[in-house]
C-alpha positions as CSV (number, residue, x, y, z in Angstrom):
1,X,0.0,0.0,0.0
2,X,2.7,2.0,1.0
3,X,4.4,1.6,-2.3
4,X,1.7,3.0,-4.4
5,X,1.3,6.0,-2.0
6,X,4.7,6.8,-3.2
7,X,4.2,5.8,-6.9
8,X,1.2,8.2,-6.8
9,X,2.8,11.3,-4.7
10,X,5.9,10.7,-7.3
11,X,3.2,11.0,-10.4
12,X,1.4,14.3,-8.9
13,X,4.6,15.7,-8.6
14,X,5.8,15.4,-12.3
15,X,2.2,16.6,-13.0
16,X,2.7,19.7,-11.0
17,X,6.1,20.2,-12.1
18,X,5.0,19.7,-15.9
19,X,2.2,22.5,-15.7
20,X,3.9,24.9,-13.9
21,X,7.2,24.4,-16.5
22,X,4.2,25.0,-19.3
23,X,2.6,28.0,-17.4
24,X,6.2,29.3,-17.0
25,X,7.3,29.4,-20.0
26,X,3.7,30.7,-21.7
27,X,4.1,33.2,-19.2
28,X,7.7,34.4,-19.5
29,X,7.2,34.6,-23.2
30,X,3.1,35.2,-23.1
31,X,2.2,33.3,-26.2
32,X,0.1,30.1,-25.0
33,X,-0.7,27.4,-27.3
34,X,-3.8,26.9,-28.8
35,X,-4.7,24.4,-26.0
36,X,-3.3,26.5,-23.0
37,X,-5.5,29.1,-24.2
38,X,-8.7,27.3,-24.4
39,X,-7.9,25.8,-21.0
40,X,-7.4,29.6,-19.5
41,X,-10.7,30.8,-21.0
42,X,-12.3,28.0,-19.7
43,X,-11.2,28.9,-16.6
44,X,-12.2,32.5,-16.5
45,X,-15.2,31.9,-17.8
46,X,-16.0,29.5,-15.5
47,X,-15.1,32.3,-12.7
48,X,-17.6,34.5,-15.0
49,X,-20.2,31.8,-14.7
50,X,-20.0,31.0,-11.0
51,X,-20.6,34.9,-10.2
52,X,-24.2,34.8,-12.4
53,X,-25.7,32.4,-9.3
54,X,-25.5,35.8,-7.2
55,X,-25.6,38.6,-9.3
56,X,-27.6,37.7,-12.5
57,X,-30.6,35.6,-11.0
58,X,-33.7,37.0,-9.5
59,X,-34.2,34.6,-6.4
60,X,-30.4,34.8,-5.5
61,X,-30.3,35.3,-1.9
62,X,-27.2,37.2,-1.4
63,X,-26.4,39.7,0.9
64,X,-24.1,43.1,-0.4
65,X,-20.4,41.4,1.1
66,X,-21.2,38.1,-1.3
67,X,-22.5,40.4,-4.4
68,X,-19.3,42.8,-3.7
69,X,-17.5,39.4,-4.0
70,X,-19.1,38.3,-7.2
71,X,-18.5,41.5,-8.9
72,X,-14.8,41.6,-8.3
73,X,-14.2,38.4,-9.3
74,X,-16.3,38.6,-12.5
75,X,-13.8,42.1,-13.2
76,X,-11.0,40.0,-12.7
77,X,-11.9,37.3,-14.3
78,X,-12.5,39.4,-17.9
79,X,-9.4,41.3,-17.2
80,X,-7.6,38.1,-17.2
81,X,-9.6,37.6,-20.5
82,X,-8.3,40.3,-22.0
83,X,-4.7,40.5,-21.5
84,X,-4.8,37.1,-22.5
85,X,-6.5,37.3,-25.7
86,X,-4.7,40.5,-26.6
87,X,-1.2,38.5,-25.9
88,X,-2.2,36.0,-27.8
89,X,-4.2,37.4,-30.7
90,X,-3.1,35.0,-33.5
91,X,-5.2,32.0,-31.3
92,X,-8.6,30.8,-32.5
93,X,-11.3,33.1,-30.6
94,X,-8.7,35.5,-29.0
95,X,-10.0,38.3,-30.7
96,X,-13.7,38.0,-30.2
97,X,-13.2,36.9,-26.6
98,X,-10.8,40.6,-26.4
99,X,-13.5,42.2,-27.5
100,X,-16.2,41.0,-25.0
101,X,-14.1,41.2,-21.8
102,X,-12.7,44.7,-23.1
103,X,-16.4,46.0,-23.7
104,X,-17.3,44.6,-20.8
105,X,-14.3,46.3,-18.6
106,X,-15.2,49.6,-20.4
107,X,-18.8,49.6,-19.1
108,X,-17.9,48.9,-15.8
109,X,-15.5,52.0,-15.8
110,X,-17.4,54.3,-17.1
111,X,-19.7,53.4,-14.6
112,X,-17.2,53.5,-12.2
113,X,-16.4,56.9,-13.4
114,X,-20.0,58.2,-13.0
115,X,-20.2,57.1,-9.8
116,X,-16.7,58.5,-8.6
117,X,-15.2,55.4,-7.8
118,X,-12.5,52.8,-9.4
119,X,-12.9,49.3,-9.9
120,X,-9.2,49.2,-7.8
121,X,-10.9,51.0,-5.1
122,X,-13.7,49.3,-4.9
123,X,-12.7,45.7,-5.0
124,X,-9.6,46.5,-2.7
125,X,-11.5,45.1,0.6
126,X,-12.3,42.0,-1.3
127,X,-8.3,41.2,-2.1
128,X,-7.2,41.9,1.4
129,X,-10.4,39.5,2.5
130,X,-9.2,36.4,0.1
C-alpha cells in the first residue's frame, strides 16, 4: 500500500512540475498554445459563470459582502480575459473573446467613473479578504 502511496505522490509531482514548466514558460514569453489558451478561457469563464448564481438571477439570496465578491471576481476574471487574448491574438477566438471582456471592462468603468469610484478601489477590501 505504501508503495503505491509513493508511486502516486511521485506522479502528482511530475504533473505539477509539468504545468507549472508550461505556465512558466507561456508566461515568460506570453504566447500560450492553442490548448493553453482554451484551458485559460475556460477557466475564466468559469469564474464568470460561478458569479451569475449571485448577481444575475432574481431569487439569488445574497447579501451586499457576497454580491461585492461576485462583482470583483467577475472584473477579474474578464481582465484576465483580456490580457490574454490581446497577448495571444493569433489563437482561435482571441479576438472576439478581447473584444467581450474589453467591452465589458469599459462599461464597468465608465460606470465606475460616474459614480466617482474605481474598480481598484472598490474591490480592494475584497483582495485583502481572500
Amino acid at each position: 500500500m505504501e508503495f503505491k502511496q509513493a508511486m502516486m505522490k511521485n506522479k502528482l509531482v511530475f504533473v505539477l512540475i509539468g504545468l507549472m514548466s508550461t505556465f512558466s514558460n507561456a508566461n515568460s514569453t506570453g504566447k500560450l498554445t492553442q490548448v493553453e489558451y482554451n484551458q485559460l478561457i475556460q477557466q475564466y469563464t468559469n469564474q464568470v459563470n460561478e458569479t451569475k448564481k449571485i448577481l444575475d438571477e432574481p431569487e439569488a439570496h445574497s447579501n451586499a459582502t457576497m454580491q461585492k465578491q461576485a462583482f470583483c471576481s467577475r472584473i477579474e476574471a474578464y481582465e484576465h480575459i483580456a490580457h490574454l487574448s490581446k497577448e495571444n491574438t493569433e489563437l482561435e477566438t482571441a479576438n472576439i473573446m478581447f473584444t467581450i471582456a474589453h467591452n465589458f471592462l469599459e462599461r464597468q468603468k465608465q460606470s465606475f467613473i460616474d459614480s466617482g469610484m474605481t474598480a481598484q478601489v472598490f474591490c480592494a477590501a475584497v483582495k485583502k479578504e481572500k
